[in-house]
DSSP file (Angstrom, degrees, kcal/mol; ACC not computed):
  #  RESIDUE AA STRUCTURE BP1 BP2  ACC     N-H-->O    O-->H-N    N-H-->O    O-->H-N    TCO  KAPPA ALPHA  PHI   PSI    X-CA   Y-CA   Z-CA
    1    1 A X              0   0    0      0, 0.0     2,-0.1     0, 0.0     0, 0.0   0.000 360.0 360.0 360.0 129.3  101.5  135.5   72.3
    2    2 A X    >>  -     0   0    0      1,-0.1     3,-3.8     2,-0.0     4,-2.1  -0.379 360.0-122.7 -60.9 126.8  105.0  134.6   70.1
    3    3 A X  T 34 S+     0   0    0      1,-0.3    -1,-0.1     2,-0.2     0, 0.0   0.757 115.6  66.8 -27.6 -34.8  105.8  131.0   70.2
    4    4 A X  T 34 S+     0   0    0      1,-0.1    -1,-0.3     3,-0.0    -2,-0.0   0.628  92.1  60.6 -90.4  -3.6  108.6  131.7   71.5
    5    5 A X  T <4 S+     0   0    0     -3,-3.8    -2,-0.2     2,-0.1    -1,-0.1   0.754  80.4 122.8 -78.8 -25.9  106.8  133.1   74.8
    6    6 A X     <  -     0   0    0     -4,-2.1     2,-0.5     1,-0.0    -4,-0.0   0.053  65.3-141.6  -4.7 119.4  105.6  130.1   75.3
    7    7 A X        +     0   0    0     16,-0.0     2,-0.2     2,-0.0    -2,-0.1  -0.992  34.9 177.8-102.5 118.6  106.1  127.8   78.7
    8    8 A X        -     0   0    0     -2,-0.5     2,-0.5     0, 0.0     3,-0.0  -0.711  34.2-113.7-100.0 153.3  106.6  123.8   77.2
    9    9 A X        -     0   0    0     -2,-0.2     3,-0.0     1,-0.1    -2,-0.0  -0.945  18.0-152.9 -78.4 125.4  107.2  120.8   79.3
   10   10 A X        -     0   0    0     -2,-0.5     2,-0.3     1,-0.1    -1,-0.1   0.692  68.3  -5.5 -84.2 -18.6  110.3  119.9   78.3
   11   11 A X  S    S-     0   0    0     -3,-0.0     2,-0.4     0, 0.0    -1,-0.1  -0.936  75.9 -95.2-150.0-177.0  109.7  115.8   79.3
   12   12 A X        -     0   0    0     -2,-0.3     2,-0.1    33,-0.0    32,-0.1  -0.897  41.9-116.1-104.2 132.6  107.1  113.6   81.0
   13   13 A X        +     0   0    0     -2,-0.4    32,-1.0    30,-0.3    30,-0.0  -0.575  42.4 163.7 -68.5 135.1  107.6  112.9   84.8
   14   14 A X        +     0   0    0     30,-0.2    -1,-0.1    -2,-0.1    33,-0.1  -0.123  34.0 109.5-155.3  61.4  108.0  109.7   85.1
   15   15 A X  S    S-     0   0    0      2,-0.4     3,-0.1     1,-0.1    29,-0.0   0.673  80.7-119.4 -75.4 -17.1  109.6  109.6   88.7
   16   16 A X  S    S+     0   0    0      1,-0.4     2,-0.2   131,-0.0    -1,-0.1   0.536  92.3  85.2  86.4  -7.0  106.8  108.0   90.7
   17   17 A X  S    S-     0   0    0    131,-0.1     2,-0.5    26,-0.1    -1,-0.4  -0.946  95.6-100.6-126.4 157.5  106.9  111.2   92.7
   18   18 A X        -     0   0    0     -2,-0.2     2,-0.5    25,-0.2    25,-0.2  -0.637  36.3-142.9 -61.8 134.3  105.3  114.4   92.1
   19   19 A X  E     -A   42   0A   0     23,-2.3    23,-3.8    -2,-0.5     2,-0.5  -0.762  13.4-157.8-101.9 120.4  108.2  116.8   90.5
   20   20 A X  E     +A   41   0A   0     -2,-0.5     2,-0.3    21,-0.3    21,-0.2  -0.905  18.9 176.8-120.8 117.8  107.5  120.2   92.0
   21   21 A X  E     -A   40   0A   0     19,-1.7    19,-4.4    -2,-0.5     2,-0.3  -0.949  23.0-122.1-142.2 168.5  109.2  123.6   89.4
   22   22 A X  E     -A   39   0A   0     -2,-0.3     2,-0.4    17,-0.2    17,-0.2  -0.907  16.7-166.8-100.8  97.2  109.2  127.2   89.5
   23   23 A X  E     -A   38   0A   0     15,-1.9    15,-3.1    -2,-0.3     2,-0.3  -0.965   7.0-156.4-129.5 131.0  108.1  129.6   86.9
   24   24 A X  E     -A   37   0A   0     -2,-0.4    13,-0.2    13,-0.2    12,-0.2  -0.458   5.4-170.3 -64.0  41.9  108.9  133.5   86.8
   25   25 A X  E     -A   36   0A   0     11,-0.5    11,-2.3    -2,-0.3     2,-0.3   0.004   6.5-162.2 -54.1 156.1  106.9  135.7   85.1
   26   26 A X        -     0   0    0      9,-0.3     2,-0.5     8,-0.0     9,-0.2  -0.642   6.9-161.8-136.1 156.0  108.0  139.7   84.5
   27   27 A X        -     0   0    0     -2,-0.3     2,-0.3     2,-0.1     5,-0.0  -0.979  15.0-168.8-159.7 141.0  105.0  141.9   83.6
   28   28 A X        +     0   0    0     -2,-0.5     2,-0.3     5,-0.2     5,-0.2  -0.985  16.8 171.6-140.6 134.2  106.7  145.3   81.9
   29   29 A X  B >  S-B   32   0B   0      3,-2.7     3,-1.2    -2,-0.3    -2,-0.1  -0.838  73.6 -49.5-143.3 139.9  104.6  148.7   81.0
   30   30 A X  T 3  S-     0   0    0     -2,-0.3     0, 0.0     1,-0.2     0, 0.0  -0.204 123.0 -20.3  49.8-117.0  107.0  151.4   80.0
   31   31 A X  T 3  S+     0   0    0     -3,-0.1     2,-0.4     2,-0.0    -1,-0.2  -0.680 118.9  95.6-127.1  65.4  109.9  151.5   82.7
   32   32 A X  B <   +B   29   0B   0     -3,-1.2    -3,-2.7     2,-0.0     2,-0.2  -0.961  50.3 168.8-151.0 139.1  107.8  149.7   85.4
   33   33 A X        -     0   0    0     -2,-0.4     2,-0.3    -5,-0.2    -5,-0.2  -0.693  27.7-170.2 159.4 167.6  107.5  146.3   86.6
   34   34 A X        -     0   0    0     -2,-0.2     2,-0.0     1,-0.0    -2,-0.0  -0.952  14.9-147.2-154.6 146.3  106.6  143.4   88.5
   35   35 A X        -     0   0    0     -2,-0.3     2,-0.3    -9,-0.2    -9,-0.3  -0.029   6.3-164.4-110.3 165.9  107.4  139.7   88.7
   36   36 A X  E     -A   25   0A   0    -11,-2.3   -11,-0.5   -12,-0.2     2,-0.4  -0.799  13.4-147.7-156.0 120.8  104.9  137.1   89.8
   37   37 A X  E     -A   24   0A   0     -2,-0.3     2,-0.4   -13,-0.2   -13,-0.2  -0.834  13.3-164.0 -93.9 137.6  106.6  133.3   90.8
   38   38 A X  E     -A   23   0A   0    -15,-3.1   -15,-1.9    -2,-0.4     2,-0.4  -0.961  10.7-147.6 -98.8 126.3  104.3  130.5   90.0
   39   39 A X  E     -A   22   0A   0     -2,-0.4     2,-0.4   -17,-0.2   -17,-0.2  -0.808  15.1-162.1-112.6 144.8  105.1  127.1   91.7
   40   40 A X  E     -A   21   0A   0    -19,-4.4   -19,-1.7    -2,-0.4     2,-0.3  -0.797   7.3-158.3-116.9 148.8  103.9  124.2   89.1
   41   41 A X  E     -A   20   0A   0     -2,-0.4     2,-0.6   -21,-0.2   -21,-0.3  -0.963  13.8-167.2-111.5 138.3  103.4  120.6   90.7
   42   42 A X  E     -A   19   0A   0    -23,-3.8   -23,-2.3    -2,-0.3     2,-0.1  -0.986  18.3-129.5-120.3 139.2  103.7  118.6   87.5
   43   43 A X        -     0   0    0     -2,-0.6   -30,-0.3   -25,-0.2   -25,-0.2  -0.455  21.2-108.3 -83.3 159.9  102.4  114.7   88.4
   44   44 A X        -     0   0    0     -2,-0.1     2,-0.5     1,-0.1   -30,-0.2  -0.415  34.5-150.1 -93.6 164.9  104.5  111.8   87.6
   45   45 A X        -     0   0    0    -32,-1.0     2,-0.4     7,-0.0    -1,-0.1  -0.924  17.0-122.3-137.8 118.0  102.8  109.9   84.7
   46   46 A X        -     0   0    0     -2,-0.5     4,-0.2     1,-0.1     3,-0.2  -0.242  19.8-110.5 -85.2 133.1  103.4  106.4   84.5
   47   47 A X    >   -     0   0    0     -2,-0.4     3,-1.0     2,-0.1    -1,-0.1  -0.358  46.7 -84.4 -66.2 147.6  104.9  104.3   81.7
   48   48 A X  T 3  S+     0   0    0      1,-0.4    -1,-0.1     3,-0.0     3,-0.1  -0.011 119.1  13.4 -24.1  99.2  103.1  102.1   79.8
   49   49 A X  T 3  S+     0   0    0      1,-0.3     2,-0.6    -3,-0.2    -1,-0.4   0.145 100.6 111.9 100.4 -21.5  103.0   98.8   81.8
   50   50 A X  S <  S-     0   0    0     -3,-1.0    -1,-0.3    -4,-0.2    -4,-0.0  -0.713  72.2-110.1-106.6 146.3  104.2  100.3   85.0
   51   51 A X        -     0   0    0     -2,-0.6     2,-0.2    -3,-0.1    -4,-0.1  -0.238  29.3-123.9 -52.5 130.1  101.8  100.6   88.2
   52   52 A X     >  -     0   0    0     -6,-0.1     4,-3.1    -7,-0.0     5,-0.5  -0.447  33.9 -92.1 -80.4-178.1  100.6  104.0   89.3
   53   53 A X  H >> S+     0   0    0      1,-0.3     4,-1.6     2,-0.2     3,-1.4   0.784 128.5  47.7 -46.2 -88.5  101.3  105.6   93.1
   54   54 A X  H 3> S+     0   0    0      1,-0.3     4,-1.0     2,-0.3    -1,-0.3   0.459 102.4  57.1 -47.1 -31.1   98.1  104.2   94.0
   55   55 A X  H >> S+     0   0    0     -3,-0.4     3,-0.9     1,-0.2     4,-0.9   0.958 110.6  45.4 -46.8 -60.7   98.4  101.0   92.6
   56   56 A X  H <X S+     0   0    0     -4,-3.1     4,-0.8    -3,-1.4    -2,-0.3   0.667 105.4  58.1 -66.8 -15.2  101.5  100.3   94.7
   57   57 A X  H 3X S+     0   0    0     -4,-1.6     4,-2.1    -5,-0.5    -1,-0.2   0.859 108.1  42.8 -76.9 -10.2  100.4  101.5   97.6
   58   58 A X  H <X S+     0   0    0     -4,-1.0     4,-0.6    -3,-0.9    -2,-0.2   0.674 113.7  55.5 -98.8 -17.5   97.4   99.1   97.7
   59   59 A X  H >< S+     0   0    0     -4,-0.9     3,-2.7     2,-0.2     4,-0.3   0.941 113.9  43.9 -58.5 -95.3  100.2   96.2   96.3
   60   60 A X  H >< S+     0   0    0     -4,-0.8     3,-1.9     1,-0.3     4,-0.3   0.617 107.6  57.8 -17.8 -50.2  102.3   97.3   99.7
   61   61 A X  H >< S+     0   0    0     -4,-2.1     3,-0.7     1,-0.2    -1,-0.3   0.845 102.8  55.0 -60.5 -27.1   99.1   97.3  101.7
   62   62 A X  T << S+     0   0    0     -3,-2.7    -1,-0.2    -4,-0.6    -2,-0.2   0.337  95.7  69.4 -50.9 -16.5   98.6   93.5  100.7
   63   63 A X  T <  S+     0   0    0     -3,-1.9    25,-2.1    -4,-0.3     2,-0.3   0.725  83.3  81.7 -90.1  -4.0  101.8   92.5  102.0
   64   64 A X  B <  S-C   87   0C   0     -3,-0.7    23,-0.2    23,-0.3    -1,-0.1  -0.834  88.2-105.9-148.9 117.0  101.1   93.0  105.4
   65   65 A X        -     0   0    0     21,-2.5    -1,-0.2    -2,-0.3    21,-0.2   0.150  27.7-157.0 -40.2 151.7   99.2   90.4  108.2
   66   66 A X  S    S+     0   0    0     19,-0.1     2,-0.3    -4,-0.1    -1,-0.2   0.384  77.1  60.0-115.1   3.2   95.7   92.3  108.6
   67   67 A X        +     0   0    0      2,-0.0     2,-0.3     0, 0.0    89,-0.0  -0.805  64.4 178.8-125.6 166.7   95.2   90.4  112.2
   68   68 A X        -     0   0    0     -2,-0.3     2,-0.4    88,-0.1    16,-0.1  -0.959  12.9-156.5-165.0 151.0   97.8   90.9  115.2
   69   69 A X        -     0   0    0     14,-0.4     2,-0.3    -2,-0.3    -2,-0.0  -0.954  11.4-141.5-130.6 116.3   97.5   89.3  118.7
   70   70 A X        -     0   0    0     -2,-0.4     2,-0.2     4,-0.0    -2,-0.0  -0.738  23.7-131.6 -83.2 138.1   99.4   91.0  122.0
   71   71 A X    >   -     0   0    0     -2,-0.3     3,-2.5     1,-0.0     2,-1.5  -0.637  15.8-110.1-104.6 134.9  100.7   88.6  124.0
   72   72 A X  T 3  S+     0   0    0      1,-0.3     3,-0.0    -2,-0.2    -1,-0.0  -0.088 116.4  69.0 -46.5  30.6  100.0   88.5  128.4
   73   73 A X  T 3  S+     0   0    0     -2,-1.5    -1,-0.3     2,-0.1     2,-0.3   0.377  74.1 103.3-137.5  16.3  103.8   89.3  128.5
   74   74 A X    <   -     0   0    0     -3,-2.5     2,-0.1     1,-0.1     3,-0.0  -0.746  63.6-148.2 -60.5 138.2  103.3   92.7  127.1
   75   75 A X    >   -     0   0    0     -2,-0.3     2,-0.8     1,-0.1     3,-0.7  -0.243  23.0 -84.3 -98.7-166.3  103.6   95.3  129.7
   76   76 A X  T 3  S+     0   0    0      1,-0.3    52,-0.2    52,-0.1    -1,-0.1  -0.721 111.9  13.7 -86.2 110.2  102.0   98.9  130.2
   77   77 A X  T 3  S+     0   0    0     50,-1.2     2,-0.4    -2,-0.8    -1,-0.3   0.872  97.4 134.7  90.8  48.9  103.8  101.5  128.3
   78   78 A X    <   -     0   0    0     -3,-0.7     2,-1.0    49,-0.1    49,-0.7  -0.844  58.4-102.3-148.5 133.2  105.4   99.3  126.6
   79   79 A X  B >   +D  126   0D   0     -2,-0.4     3,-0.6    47,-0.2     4,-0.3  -0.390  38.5 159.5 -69.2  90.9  106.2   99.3  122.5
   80   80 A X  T 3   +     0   0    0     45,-3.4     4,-0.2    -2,-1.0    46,-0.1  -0.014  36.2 111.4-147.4  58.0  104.2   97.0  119.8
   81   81 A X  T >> S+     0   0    0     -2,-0.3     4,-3.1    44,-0.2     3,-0.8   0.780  79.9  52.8 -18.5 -73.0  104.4   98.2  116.7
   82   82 A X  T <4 S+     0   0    0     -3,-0.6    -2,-0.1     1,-0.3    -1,-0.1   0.955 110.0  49.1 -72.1 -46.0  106.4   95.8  115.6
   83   83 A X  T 34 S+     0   0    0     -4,-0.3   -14,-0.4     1,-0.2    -1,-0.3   0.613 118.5  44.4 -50.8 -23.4  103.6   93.0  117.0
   84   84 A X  T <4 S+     0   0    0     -3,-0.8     2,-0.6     1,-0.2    -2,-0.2   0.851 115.2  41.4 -90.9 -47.9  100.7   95.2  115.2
   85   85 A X  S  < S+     0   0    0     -4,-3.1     2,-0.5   -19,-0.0    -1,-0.2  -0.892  77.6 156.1 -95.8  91.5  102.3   96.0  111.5
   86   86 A X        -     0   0    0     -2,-0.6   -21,-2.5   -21,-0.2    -4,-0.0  -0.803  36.5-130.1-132.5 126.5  103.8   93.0  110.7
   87   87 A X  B     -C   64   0C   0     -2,-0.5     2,-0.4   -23,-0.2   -23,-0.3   0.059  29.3-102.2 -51.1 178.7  104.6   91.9  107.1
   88   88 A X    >   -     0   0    0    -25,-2.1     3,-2.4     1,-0.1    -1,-0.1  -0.838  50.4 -89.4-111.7 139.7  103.7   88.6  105.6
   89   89 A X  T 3  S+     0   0    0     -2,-0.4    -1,-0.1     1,-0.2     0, 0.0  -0.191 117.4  24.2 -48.7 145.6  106.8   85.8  105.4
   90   90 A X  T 3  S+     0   0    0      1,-0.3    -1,-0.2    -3,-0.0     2,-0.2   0.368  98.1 131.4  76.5  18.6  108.6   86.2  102.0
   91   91 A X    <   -     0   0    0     -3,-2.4    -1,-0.3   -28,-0.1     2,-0.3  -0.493  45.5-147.1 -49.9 148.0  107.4   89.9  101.6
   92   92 A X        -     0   0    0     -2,-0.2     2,-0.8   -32,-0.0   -32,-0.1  -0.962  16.4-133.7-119.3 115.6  109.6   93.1  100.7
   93   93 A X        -     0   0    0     -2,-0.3     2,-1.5     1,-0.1     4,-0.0  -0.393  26.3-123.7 -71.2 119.4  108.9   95.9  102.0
   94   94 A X    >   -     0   0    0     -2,-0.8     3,-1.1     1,-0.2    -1,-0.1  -0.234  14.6-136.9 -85.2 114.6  109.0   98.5   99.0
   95   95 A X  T 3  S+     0   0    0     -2,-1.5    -1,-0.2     1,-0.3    -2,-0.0   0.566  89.3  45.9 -19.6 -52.5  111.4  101.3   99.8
   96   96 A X  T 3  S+     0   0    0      2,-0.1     2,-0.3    51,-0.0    -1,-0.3  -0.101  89.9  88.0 -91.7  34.9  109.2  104.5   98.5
   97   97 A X  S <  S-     0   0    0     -3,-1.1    50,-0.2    50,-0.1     2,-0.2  -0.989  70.4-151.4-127.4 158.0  106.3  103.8   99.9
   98   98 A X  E     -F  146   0E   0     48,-3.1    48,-1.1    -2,-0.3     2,-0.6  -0.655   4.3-145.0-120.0 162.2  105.9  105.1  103.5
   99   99 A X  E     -F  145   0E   0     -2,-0.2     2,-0.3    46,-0.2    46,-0.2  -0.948  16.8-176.4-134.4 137.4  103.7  103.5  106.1
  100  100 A X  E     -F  144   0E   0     44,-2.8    44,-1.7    -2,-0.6     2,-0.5  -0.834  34.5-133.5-116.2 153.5  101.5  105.7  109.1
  101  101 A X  E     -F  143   0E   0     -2,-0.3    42,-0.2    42,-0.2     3,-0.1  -0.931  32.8-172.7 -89.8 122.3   99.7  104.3  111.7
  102  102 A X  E     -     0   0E   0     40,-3.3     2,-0.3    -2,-0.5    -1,-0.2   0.845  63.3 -16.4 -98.5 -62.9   96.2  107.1  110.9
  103  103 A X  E     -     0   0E   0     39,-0.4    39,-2.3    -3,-0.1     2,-0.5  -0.764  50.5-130.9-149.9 154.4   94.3  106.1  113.9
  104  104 A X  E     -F  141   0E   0     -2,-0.3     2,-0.3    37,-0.2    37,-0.2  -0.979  34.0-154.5-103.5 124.5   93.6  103.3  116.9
  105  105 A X  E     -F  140   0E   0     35,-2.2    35,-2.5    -2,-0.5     9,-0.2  -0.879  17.5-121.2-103.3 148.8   89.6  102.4  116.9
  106  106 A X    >   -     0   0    0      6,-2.3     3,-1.2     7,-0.4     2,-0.6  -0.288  41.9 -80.3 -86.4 171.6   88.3  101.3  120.2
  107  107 A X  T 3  S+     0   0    0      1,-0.2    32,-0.2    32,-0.1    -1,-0.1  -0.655 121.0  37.8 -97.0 135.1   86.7   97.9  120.3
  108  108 A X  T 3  S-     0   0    0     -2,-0.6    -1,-0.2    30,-0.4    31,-0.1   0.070 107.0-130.3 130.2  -5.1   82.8   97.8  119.0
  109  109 A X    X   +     0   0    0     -3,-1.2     3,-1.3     1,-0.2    -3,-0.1  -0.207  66.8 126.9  81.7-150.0   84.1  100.5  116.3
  110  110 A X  T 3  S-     0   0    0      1,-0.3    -1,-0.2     2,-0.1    -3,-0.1   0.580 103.4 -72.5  73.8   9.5   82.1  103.9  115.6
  111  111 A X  T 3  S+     0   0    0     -5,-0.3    -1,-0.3     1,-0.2    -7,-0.1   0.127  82.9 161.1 125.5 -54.1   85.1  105.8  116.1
  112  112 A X    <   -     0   0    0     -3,-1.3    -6,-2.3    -7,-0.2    -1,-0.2   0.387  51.3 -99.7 -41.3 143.4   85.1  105.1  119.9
  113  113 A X        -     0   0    0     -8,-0.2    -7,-0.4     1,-0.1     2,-0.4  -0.177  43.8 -91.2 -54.5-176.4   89.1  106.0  121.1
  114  114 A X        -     0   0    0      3,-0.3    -8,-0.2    -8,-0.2    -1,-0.1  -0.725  35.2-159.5-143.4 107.8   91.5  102.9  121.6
  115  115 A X  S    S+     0   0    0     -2,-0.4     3,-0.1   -10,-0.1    -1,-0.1   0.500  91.4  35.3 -84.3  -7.5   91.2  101.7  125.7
  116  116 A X  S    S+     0   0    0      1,-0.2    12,-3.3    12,-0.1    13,-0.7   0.911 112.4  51.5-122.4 -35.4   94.4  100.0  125.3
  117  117 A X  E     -E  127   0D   0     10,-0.3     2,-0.5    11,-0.2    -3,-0.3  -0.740  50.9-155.6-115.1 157.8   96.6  101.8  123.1
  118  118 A X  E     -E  126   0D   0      8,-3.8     8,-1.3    -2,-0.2     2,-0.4  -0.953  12.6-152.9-137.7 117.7   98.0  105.0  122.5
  119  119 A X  E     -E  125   0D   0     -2,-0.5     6,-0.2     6,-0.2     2,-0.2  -0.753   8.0-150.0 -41.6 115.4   99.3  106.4  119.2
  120  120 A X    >   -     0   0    0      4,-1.3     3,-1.2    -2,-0.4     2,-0.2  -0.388  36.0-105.8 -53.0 159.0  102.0  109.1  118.7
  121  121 A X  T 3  S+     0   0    0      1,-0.2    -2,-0.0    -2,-0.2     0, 0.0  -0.119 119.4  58.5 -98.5  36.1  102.4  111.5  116.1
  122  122 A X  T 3  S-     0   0    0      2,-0.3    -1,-0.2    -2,-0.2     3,-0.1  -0.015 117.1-108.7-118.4  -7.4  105.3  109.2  114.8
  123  123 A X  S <  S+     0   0    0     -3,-1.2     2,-0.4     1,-0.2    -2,-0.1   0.587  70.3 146.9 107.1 -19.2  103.2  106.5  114.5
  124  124 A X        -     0   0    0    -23,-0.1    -4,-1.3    -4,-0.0     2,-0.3  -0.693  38.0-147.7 -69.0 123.5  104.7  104.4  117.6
  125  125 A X  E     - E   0 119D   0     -2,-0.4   -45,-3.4    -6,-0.2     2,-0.3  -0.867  19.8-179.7-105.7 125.6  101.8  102.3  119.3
  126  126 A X  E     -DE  79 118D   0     -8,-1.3    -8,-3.8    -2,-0.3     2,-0.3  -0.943  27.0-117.7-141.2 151.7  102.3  101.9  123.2
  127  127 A X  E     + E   0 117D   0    -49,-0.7   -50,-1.2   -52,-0.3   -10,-0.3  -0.637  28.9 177.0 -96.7 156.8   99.8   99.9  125.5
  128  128 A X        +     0   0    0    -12,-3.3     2,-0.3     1,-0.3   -11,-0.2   0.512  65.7  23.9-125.3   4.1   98.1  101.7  128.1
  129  129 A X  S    S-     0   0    0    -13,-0.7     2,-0.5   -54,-0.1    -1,-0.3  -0.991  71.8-136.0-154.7 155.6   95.9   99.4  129.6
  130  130 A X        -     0   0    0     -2,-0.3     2,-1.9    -3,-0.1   -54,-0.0  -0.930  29.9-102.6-137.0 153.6   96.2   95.8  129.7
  131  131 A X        +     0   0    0     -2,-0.5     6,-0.0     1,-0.2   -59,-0.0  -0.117  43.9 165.0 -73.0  85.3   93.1   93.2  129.1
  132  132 A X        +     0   0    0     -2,-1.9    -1,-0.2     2,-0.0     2,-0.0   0.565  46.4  96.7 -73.9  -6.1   92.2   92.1  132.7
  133  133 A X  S    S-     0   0    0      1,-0.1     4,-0.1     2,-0.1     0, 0.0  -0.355  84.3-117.9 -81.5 159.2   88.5   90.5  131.4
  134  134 A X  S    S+     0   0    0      2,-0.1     2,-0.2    -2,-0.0    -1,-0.1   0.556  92.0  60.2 -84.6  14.5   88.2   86.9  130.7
  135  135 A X  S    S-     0   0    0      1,-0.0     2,-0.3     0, 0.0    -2,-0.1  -0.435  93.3 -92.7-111.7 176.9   87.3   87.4  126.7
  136  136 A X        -     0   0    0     -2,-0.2     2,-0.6     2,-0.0    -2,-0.1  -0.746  28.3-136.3 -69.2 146.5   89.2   88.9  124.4
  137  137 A X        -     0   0    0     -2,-0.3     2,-0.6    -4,-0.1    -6,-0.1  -0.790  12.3-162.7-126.7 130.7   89.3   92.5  123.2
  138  138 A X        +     0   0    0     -2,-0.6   -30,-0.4     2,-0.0     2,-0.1  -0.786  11.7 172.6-123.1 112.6   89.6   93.6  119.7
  139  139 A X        -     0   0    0     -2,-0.6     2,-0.4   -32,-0.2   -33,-0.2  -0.331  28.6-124.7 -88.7 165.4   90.6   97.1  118.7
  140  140 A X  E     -F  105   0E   0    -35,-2.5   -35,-2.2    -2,-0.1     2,-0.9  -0.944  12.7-151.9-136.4 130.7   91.2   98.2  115.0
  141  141 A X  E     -F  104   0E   0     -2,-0.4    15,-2.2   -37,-0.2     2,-0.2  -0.894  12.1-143.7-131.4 102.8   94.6   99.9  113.8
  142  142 A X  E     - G   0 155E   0    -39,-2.3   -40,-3.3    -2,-0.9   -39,-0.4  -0.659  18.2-166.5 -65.2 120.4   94.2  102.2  110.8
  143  143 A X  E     -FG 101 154E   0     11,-2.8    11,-1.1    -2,-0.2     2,-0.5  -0.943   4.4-152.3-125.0 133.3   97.4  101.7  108.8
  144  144 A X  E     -FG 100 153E   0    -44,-1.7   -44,-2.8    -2,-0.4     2,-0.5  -0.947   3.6-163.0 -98.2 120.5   98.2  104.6  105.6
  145  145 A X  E     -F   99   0E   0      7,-5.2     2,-0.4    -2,-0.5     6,-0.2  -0.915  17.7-172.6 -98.1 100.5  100.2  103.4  102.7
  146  146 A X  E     -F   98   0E   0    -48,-1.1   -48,-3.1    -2,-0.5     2,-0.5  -0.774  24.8-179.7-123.5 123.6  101.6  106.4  100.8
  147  147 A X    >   -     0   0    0     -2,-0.4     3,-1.6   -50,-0.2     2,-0.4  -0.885  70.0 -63.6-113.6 109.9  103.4  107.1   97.6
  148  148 A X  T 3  S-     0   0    0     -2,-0.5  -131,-0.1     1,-0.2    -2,-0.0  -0.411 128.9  -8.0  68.2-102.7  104.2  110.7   96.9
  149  149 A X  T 3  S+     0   0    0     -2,-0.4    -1,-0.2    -3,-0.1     2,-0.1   0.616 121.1  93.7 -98.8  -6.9  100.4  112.3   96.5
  150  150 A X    <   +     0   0    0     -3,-1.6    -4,-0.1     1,-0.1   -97,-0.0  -0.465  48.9 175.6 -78.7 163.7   98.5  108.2   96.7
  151  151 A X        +     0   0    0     -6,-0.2    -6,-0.3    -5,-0.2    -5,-0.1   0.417   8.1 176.7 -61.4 -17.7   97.3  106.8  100.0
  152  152 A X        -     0   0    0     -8,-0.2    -7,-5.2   -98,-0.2     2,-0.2   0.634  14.0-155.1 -55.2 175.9   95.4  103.4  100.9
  153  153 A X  E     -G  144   0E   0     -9,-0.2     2,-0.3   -11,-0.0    -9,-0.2  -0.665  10.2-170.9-125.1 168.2   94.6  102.4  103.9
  154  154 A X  E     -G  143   0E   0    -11,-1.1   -11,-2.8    -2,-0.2     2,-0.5  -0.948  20.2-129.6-157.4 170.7   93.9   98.8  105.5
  155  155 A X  E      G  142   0E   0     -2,-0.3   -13,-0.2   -13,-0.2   -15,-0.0  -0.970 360.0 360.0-117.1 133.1   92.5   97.8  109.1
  156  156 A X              0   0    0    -15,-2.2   -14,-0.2    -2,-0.5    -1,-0.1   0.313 360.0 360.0-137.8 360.0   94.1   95.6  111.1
């Protein structure tokens, strides 16, 4: 193959995101032929001294109370999000990394579903039952912290 057929990277990502391009190939015999598109992910590659994705997402996950209490004047169907995920005073939440609620565990763990709260596929936490026993009940709220193609996780 001529040098000049060659595919180079022409720089080093270094967005913080994977940088997703497009390559065409042509395939020729005689007066026939057919193309073939390749889609290249190239991953960002981080400068010297700067954090990869995963590093900042596990910084981000750190920023953020790991314990949460619902209060007897939350009601049934009712929103609390904001009471579950809550950062820690004199945090910033850092813009490009994105935050999921993965899962509600019921209390005694193994998995068991969530008897008081109900998840969405936005992430939105609503109560569905509310804790008529005299002890307290502790469930565990799987939180994802994602940069581009990174993840960590924390339980709260």
């Amino acid at each position: 193959m001529e040098e000049s057929e060659r595919i180079k990277l022409a720089q080093v990502n270094h967005t913080n995101l994977t940088v997703y391009e497009h390559v065409h190939l042509m395939f020729t015999v005689g007066t026939s032929s057919t193309s073939k598109r390749i889609d290249v992910s190239i991953p960002s590659q981080p400068v010297a001294g700067e954090k990869t994705n995963m590093e900042i997402a596990i910084a981000e996950s750190e920023k953020y109370d790991k314990t949460a209490t619902i209060t007897d004047a939350t009601k049934i169907g009712e929103e609390v999000i904001d009471q579950v995920i809550r950062m820690i005073q004199g945090n910033e939440k850092n813009p490009i990394v994105g935050l999921k609620v993965h899962q509600i565990e019921g209390a005694g763990g193994g998995n068991k579903p969530s008897e008081y709260f109900q998840v969405d596929e936005t992430g939105r936490i609503t109560v569905t039952k509310m804790n008529t026993t005299a002890s307290p009940v502790t469930e565990h709220v799987h939180v994802w912290f994602t940069v581009d193609n990174a993840t960590a996780g924390f339980t709260n």
